[in-house]
C-alpha positions in Angstrom: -16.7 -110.4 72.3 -16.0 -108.4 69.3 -16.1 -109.7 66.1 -11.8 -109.5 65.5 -11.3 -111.5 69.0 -13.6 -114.1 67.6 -12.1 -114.1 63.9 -8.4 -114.4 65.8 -9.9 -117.3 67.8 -10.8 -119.6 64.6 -7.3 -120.9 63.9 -7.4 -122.1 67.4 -10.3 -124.6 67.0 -10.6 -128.1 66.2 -12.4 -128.9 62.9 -15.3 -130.1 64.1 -15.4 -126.9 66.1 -15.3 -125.4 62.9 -17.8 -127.2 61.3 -19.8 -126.2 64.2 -19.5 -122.7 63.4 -19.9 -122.8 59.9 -23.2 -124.7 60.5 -24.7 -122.1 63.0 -23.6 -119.2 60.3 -25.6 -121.3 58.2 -28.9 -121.4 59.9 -28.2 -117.8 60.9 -28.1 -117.0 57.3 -31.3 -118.6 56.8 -33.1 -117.2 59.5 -32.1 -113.6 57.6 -33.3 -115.4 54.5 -36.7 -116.0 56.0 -37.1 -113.3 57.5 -36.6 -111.1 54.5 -38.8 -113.1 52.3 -41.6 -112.6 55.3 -41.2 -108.9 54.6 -41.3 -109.3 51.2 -44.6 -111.4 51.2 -45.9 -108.8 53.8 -44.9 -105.8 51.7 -46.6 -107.1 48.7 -49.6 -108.2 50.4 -50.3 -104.5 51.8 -49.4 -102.9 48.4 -52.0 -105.4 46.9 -54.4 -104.4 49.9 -53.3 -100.8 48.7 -54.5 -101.2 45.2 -58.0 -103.3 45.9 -58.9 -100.3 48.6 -58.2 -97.7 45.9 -60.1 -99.3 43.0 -63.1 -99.9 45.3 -63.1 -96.0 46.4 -62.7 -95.1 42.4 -66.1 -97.5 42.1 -68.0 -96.2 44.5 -67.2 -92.5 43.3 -68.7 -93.0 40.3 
């Protein structure tokens, strides 16, 4: 089902249909939420990693 037949379908349900919707658009928002925040911690984590491996090299160089 593409995304207009469901938009056109809306006015047809009930309001606790809707509600129902609006609350799984919710946690689907949240899951995205999560998700990227994940990433970020996991981005920083290897950058960090990154850094710590590259001062140690510079360290034993010397």
């Amino acid at each position: 089902m593409s995304a207009t037949e469901i938009l056109s379908e809306l006015p047809k349900l009930t309001e606790a249909e809707r509600r129902a919707v609006r609350r799984k658009l919710s946690e689907l928002a949240a899951e995205n939420v999560e998700v990227a925040l994940c990433d970020q911690a996991a981005l920083e984590g290897a950058m960090m990693l990154d850094r710590m491996e590259e001062e140690d090299a510079r360290h034993q160089q010397r």
